[in-house]
C-alpha positions as CSV (number, residue, x, y, z in Angstrom):
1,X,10.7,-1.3,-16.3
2,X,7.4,0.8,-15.7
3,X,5.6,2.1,-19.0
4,X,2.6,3.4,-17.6
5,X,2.7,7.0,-16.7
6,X,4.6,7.2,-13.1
7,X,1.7,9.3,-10.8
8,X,2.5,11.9,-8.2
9,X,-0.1,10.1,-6.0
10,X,1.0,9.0,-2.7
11,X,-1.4,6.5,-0.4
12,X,-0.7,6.3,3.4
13,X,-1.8,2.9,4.3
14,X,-2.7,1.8,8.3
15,X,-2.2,-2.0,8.1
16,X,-4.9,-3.8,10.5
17,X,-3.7,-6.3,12.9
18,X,-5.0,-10.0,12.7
19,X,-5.9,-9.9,8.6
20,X,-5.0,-12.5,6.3
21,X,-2.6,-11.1,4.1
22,X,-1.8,-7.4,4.1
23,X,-4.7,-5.2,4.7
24,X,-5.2,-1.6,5.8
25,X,-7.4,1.7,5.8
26,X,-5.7,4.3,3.5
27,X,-6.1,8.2,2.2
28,X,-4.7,9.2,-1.2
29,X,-2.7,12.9,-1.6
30,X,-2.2,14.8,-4.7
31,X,1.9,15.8,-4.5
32,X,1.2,18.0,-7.9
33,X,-1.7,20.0,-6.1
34,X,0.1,23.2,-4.7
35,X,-1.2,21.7,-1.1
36,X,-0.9,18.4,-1.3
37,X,-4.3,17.6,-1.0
38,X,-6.3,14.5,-0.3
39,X,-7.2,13.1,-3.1
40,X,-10.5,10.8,-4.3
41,X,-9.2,7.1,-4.9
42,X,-11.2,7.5,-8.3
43,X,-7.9,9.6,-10.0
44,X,-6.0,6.3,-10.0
45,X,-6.8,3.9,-13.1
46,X,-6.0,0.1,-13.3
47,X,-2.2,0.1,-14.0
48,X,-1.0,3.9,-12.8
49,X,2.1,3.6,-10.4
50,X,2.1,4.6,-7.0
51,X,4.3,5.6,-3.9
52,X,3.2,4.2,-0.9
53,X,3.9,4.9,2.8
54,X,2.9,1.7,4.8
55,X,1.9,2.0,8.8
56,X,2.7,-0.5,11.2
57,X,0.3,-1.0,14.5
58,X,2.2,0.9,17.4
59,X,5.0,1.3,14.9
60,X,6.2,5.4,14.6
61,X,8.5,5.0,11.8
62,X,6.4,3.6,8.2
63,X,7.8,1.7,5.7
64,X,8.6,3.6,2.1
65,X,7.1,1.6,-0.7
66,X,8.9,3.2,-3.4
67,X,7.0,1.8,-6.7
68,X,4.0,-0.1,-6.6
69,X,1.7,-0.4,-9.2
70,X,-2.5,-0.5,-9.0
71,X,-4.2,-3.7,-10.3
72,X,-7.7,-3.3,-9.3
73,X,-9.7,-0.3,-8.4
74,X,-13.7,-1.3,-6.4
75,X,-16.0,0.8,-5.1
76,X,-13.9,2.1,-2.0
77,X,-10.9,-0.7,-2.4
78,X,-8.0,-0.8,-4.2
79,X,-5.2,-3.8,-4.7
80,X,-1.9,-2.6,-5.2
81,X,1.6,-4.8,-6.2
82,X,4.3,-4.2,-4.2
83,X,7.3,-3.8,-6.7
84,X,10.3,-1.9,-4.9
85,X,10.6,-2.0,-1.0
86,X,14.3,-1.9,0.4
87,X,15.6,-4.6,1.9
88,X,15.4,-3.1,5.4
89,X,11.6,-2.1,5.2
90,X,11.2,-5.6,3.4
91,X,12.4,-7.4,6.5
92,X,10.2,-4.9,8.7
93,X,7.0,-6.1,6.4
94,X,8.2,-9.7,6.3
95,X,8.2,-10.1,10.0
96,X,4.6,-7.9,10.4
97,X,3.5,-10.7,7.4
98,X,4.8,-14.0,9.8
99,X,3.0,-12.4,12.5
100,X,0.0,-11.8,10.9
101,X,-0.3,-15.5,9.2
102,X,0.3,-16.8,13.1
103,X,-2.5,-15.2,14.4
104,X,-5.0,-16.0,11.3
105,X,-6.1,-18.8,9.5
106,X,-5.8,-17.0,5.8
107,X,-2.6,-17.1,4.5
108,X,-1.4,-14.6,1.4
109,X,2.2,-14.6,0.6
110,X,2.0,-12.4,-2.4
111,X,3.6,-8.9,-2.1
112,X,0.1,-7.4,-2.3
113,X,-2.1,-4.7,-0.4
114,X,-6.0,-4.3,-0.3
115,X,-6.4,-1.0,0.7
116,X,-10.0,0.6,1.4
117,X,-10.4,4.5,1.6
């Protein structure tokens, strides 16, 4: 179980098409701020706990990453562990995943995001 302090941070990810692994462009909001504003990616630390809200190419519906946790924070990237997806949105990302490792010659099988702001 999490013992770093759960954030009220939420990042909306775009994933990119044709990446090793899973990649994407992504903003940061502030759920405590009275407006929920956007956010500077330098508020998270090494080890805080996110929500995350994963975009699909052509896709209208994203997939709810519920807990995921930061493990490194450079320059304007950030890697985050995936560690509680539901099984439907898992299958959704799975299937983006196989698609993704057909089409490049990388292959990443961790549950894993690079995400640059």
């Amino acid at each position: 179980m999490p013992t770093a302090p759960l954030s009220r941070m939420i990042i909306n990810c775009i994933l990119n098409r044709g990446r090793a692994g899973l990649e994407g462009e992504g903003c940061l909001y502030d759920m405590a701020a009275p407006d929920r504003e956007l956010s500077a990616p330098d508020k998270l630390r090494t080890g805080d706990y996110v929500k995350i809200r994963l975009w699909l190419p052509d896709e209208d519906a994203h997939i709810a990453v519920d807990l995921a946790e930061v493990e490194w924070i450079e320059s304007h990237w950030l890697k985050v562990d995936l560690l509680s997806v539901s099984p439907e949105n898992q299958a959704r990302l799975n299937q983006f995943k196989s698609l993704q490792r057909s089409s490049s010659r990388g292959h990443r099988t961790s549950q894993q995001v690079l995400i640059r702001f």
